[in-house]
GUVO-114498 format. One record per residue: z, y, x of N, C-alpha, C, CB in turn. Coordinates in steps of 0.05 Angstrom, whole numbers, plus 5000, padded with zeros to 4 digits. Glycine has a CB too. Layout:
ZYXZYXZYXZYX;...
END
This chain:
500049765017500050005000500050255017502450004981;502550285040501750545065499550595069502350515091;497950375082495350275088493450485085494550055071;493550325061491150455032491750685034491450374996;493550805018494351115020493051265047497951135022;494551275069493151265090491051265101493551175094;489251115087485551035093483851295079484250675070;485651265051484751445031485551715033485551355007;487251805053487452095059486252225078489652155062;486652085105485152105120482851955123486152125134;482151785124478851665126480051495144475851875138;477751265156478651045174479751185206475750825177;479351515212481351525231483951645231480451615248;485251555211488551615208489851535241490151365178;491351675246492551565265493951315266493751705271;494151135285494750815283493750655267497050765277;491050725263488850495245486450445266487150655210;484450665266482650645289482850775303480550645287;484651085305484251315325486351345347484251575309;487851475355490151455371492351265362491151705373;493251165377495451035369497451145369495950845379;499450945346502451045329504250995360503750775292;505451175372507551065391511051065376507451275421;510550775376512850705358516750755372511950325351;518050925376519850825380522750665374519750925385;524750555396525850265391527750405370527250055419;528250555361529450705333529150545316528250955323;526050465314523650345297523050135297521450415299;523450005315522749725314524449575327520349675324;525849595340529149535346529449205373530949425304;526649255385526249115415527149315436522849035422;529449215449530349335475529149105497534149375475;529549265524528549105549528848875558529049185568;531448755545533948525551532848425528537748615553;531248365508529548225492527948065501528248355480;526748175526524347965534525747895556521048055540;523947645569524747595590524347655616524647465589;526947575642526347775664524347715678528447815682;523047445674520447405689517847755681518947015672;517247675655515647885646515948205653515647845620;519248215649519448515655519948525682521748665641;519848365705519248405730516948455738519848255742;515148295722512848375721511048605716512548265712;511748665684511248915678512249185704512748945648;514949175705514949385728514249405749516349445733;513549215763512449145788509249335788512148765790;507449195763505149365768504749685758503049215757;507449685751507249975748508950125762507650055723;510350015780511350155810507550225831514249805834;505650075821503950085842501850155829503549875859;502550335807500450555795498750485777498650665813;499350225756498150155734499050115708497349985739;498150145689498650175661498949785665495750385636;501349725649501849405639504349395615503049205670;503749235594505849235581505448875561505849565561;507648875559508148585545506448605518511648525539;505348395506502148435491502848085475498248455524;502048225451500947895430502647795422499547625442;503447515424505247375405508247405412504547075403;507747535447511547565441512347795432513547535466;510647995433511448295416512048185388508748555413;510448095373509847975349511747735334507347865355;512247575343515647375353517747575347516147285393;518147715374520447905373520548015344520248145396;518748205339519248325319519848205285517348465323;518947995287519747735265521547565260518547585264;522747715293526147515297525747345301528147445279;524147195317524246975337523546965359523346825333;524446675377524546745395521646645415526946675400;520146815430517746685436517846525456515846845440;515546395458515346045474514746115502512445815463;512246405509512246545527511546765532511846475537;510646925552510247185546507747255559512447365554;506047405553503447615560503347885576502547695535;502647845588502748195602498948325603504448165649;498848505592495848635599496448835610493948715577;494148975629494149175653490949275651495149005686;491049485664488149625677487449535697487949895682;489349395716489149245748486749065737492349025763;484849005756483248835760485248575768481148935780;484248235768484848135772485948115797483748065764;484748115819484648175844487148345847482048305852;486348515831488748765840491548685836488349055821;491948575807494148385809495448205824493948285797;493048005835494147805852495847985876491547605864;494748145889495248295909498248455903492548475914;498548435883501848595873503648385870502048775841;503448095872506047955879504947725910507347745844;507747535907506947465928506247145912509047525954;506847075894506746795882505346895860509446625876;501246895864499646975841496946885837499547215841;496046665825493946585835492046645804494346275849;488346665806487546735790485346455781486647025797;486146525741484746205741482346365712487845835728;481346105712478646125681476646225687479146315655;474446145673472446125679470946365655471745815681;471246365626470946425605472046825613472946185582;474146875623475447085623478147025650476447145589;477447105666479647045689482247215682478447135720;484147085688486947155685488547105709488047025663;491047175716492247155729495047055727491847315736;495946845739497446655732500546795750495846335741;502846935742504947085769507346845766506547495761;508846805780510046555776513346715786508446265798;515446745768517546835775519146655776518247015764;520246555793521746275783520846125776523046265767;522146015759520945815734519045855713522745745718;519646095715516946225686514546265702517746595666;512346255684510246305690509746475672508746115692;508446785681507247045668504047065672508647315680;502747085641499247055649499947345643496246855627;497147415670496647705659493447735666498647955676;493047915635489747965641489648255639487347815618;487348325646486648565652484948645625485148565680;485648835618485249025594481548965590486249415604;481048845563478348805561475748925548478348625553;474649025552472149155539470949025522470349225555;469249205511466049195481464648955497462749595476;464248815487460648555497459148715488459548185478;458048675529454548895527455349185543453349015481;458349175543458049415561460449425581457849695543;460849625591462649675618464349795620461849755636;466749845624468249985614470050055642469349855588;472050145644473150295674473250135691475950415676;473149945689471849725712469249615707473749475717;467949475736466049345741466449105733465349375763;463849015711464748715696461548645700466348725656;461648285685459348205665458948265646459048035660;456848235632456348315593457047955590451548485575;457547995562458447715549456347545547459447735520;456747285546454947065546456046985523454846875570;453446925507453946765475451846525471453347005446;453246335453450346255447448746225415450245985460;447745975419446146215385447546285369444146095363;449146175358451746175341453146495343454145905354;453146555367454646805374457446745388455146995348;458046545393460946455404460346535436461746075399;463046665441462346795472462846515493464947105481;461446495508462346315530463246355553460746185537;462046665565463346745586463947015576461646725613;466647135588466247445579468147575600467147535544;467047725619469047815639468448125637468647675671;468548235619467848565613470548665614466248655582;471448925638473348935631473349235620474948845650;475649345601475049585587478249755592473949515551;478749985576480750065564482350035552480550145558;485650065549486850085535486450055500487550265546;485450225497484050215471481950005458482850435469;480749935481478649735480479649485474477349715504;482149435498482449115492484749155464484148905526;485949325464486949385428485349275406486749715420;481849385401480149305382478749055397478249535373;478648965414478448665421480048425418478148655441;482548475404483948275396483748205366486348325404;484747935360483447775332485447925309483947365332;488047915312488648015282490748255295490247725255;491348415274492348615274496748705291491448635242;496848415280500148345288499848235315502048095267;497448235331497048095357496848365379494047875356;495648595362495248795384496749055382492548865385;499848895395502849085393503249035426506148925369;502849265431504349305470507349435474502249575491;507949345484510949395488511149425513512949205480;512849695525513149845552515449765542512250175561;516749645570519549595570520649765585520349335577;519449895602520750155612521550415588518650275635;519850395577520550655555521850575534518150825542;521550265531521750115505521150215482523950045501;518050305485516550355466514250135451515350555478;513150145429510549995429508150185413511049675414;506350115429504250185417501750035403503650325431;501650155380500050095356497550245350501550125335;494450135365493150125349492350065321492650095356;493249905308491849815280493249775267490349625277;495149905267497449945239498749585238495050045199;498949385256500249205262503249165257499649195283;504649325256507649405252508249425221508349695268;506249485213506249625188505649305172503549925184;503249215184502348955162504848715171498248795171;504548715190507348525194509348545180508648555217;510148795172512848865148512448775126513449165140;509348855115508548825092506848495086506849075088;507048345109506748045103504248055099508347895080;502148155115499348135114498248055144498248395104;496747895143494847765163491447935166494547415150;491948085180489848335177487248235202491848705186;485448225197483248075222481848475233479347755197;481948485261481548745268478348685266482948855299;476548945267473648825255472648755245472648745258;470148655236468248515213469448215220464248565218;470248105206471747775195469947605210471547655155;467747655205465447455205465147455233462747525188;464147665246462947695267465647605286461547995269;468047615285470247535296470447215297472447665280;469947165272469546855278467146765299468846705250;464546865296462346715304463146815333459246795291;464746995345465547035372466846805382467347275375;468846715366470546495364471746325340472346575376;470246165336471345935316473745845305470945755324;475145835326477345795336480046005321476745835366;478646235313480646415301481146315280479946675296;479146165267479746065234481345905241477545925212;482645765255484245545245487145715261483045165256;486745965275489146155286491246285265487746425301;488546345253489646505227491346315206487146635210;490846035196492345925185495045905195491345755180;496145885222496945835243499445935243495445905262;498246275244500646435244500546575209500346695272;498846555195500146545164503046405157498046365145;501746195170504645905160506845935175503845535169;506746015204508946085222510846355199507446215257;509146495205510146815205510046805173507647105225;509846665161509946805124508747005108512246905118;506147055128504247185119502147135094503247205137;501347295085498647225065496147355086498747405026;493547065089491547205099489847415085490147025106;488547685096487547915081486047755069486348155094;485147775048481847605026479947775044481247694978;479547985051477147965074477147845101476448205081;479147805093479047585130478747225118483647635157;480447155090480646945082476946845069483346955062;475747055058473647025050471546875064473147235046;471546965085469446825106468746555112469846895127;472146485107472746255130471145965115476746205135;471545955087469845685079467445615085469545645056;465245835085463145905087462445925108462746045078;464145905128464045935167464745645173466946195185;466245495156468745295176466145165194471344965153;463445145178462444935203461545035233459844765193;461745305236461845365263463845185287462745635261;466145165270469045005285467144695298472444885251;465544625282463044355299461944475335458744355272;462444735333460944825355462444855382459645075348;465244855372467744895390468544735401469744975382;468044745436468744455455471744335446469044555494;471344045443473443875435477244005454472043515447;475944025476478244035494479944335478476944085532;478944505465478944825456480444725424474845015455;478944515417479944405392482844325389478544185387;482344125411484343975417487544215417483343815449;486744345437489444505443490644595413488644795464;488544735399489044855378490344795358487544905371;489544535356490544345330493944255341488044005326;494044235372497844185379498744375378499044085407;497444685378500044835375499444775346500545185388;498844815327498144795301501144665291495244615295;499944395296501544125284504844155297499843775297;505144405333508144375334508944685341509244125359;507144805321509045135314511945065299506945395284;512444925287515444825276514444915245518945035291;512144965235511245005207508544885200511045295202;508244595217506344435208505044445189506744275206;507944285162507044265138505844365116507944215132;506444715129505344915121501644885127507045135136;502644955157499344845171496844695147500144525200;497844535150496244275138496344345112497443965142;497544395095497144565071495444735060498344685070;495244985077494345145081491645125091495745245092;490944975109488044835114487144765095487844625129;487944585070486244525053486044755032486844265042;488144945035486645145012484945305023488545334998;484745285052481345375068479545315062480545315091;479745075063477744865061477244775093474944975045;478644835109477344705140478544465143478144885170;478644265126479143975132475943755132481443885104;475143815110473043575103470843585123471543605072;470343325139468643345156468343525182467143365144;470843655184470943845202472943725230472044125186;474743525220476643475231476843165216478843705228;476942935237476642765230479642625214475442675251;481242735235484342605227485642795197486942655259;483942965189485443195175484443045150484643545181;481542965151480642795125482342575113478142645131;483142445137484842135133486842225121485941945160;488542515127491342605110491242625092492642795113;488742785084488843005062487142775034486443385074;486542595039485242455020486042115013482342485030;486942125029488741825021492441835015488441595053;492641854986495941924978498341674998496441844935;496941475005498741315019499441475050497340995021;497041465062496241665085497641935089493441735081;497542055066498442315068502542335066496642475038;502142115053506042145057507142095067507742095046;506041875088506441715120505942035135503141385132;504742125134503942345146505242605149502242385137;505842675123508142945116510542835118508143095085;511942545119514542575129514642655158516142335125;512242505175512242505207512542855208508842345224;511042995197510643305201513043435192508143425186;514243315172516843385175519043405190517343315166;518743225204521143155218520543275247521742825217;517843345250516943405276518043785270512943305281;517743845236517744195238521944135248516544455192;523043935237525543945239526043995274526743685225;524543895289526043855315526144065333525043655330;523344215329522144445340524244625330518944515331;524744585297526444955297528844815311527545165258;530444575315533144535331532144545353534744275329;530944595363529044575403529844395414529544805429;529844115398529443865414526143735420531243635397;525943595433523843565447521843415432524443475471;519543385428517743305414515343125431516743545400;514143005413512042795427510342855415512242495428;507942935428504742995413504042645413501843255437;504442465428502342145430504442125401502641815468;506842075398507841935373507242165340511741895381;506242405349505542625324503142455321504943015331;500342535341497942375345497842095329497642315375;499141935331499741665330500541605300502041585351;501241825286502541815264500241945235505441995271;498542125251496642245233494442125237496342505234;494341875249491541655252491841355242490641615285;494241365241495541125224494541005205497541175214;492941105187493141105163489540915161493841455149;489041075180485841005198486440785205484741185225;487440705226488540465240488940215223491140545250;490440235204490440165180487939995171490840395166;486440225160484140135147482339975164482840365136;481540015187479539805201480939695224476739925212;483039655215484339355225484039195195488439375239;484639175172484339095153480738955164485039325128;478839135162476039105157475138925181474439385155;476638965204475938735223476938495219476538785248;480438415211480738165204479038115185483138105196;478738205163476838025143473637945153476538195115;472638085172470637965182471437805199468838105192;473637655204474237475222475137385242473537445225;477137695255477937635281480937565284477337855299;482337505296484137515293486737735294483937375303;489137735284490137975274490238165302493337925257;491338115329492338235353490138385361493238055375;488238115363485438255377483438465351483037935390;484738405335482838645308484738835307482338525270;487138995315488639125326487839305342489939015334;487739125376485639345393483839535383483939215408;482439245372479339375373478939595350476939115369;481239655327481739825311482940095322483239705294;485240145345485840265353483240445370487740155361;481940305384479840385403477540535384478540105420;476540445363475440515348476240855338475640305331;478540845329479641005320479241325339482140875316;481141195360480641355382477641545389481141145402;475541415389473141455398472341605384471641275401;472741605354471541865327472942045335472141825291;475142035344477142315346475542395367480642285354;475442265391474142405423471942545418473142195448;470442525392468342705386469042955370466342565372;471342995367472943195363474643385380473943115352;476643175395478343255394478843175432480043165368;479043305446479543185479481543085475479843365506;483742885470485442755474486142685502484942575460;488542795517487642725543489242365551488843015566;487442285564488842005572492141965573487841945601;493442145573495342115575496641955549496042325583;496142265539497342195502495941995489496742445478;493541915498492741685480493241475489490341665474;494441435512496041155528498341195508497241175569;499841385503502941415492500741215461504941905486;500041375443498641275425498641055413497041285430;496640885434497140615434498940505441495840515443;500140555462502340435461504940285435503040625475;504840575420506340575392504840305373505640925373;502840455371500740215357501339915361497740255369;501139895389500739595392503839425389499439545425;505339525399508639455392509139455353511039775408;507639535337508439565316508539235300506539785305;506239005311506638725295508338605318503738525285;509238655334512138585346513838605337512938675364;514838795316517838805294517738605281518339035272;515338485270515138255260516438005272512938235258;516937915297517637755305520937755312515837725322;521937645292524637615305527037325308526037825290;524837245324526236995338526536915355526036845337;527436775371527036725389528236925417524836685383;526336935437527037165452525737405457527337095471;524037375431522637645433523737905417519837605423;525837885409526438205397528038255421528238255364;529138155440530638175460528738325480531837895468;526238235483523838375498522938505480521738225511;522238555465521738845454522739055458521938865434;525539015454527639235467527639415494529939105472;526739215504526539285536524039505533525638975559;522339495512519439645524519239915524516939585508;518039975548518940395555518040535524515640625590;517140445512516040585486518140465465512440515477;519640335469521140185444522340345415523740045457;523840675427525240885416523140915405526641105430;520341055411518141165393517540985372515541205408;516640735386515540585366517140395340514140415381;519040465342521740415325522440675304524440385348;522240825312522441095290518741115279523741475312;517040995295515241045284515340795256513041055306;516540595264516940375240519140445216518040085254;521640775228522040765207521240945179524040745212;518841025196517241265181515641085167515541515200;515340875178513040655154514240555134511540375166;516240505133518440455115519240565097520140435122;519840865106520941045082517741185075523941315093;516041085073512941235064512140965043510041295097;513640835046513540495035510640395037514640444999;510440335061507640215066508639895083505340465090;511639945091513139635087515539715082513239405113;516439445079519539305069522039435083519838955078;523039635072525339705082527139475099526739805059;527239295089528739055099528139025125528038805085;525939045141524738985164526639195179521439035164;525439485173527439695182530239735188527239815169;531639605155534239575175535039395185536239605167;532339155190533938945211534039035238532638665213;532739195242532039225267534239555283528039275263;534839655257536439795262540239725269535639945243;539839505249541839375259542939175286541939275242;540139055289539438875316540439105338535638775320;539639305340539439545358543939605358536639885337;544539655337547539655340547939455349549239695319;547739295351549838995346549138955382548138625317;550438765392550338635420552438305420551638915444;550238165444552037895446551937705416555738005453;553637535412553337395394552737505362555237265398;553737705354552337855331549537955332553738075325;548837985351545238025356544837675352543838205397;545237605357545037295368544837145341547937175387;546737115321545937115294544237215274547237135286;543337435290541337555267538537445267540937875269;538337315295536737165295535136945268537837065313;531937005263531636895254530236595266531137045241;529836345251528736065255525636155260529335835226;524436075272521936035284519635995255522335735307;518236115258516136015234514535795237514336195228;512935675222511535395231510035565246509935165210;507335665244506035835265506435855292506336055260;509435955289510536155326511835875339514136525323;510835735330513035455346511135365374513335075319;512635445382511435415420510035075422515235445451;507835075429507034845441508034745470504534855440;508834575472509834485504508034385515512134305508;507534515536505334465558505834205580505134755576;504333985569505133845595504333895617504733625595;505633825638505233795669503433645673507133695684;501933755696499433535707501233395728496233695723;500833215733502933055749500433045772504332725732;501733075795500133145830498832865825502833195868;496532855832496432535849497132405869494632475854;498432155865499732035884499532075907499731855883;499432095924498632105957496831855970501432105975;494831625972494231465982496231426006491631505984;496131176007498331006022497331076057498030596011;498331046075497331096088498130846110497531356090;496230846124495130466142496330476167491030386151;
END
């Protein structure tokens, strides 16, 4: 409503919309220096002991001001890359797309980039013009610009808040302070043309809607159905990242929600189809995302291979079914279901070897709960994945896709030790009954003369 008023009195250059910026003070927005952290504000002052404009930028201004606490922090500057590196002593410069600079204080790590310009032109420093391709998605873009510049070069409006921790001021190009109050998700620029720069914003914007409790603007929300298949054009590895902070902002369930009132699920995202369209699937699914938003807001530690593992399940599922019935047997139609699975995603999604070792792992331990005789629940126990793949059984349970019963045997097996484990033992099935291998017996030795 300011906004508007605002637009409509003065025209689109009201101050703190497109023309000078609002310099907000901490009166106003109530971030002091001892807010952020001392990695960043060592930072920040450092390059401005040596004659450059730098101030803390994006989601931790944006965090802060929403009352939480951010994951890490941003610094932008007029320093050229170079110029940066050269202002600490632990600073090395990475990326290929837009080089940044990586300052390392300790334990924290501070990215800092250099203030970015218009694609196509040049701005107080010596740059490249942007590289796109047909689509319009930039691939390379090392243009560097102004203050003001990299202001209207950022995606939404609550992202382009700078904060001088020396003055403990922030400044506001685009009325950002303002939509943040008022619970709006504002896209800086034409919607469209923001996407076809980057794909990738559409599924940003759901992102921090769901985090931050925003409503997306309908001119920024408008676009996105009618765009989602650009997101086909966006390297898997770019995907990939996107979709983990997504799934562990600590407002998943929101996430995934919110995607389908986009519409960027169907065919866009292989694992998002399997959720959003199978009711068995989907509730195996939203408890896992539940419990994953639970851990994140307590800041206990989380597993992307057992998140992963849990929103493909359902998949897994289904063509393991379709291979036993063509004939194979259950273990080995398992694998070859898991692998399967895997491979549709990799045309999505870079999964890196790591997490999809964790993955399977879960997977394959799962018709092992089944067995409890003998001495194999005793070795089960032992297996480095046992904790995962045990909560992952008891999420199959309470989604009732099996027998509670199974669940608490195994939860009980797990308390118990010595002869009360020992009784819970169940009798061998006809099936699992070990064949005894006879011995080849040596041949005699010939007698010797």
């Amino acid at each position: 409503m300011i906004r508007k008023f605002i637009t409509r009195v003065f025209g689109h250059k009201a101050p703190g919309i497109t023309g000078e910026p609002a310099v907000i003070g901490v009166a106003r927005h109530g971030i002091r220096r001892e807010s952020i952290s001392k990695g960043s504000r060592h930072t920040v002052e450092t390059l401005q002991e040596h004659g450059y404009k730098a101030y803390v930028v994006g989601g931790a201004v944006r965090d802060l001001l929403a009352g939480m606490t951010p994951k890490d922090y941003d610094v932008a500057t007029n320093a050229t890359p170079d110029e940066v590196r050269h202002c600490f002593r632990r600073a090395r410069i990475i990326g290929r797309r837009f080089q940044i600079v990586h300052v390392s204080m300790g334990a924290e790590t501070i990215e800092v980039t250099t203030f970015r310009g218009h694609h196509g032109e040049v701005g107080s420093h010596a740059g490249n013009k942007a590289h796109t391709d047909d689509q319009g998605r930039v691939l390379r873009d090392n243009v560097f610009g102004s203050e003001k510049d990299d202001a209207a070069r950022r995606d939404f409006t609550v992202n382009a808040l700078y904060f001088d921790p020396t003055s403990e001021t922030i400044i506001d190009y685009h009325h950002g302070l303002a939509d943040l109050k008022q619970k709006t998700l504002r896209m800086i620029g034409d919607p469209k043309t923001r996407y076809r720069e980057d794909p990738v914003r559409m599924l940003r914007a759901v992102r921090l809607a769901a985090k931050l409790g925003l409503t997306i603007d309908p001119e920024a929300s408008r676009p996105i159905r009618e765009m989602s298949e650009l997101i086909e054009n966006v390297p898997p590895s770019r995907l990939f990242d996107e979709m983990l902070k997504l799934l562990t902002c600590g407002y998943a369930v929101k996430c995934v929600r919110q995607l389908r009132a986009e519409g960027l699920h169907h065919g866009l995202l292989p694992l998002l189809d399997v959720i959003l369209d199978q009711p068995l699937g989907e509730r195996f699914v939203m408890l896992a995302l539940e419990s994953t938003d639970r851990r994140v807001r307590q800041g206990k530690p989380i597993s992307p291979g057992f998140l992963f593992a849990t929103l493909l399940w359902n998949e897994v599922l289904s063509k393991w079914q379709t291979i036993k019935i063509a004939g194979e047997r259950p273990i080995p139609a398992l694998f070859l279901a898991m692998d399967e699975v895997l491979e549709v995603q990799a045309e999505k999604l870079a999964i890196t070897r790591r997490i999809a070792g964790d993955i399977k792992d879960i997977w394959a331990l799962q018709p092992r709960f089944e067995q409890r005789s003998g001495k194999r629940p005793y070795g089960l126990l032992e297996q480095p994945r046992f904790k995962a793949a045990y909560d992952f059984l008891l999420l199959r349970a309470e989604s009732s896709e099996i027998d509670d019963e199974l669940a608490q045997w195994w939860t009980d097996f797990m308390n118990h030790d010595g002869d009360a484990r020992a009784a819970m033992l169940l009798p061998p099935k006809p099936d699992e009954a070990k064949k005894r291998r006879r011995r080849k017996r040596k041949p005699e030795a010939a007698p010797t003369e």
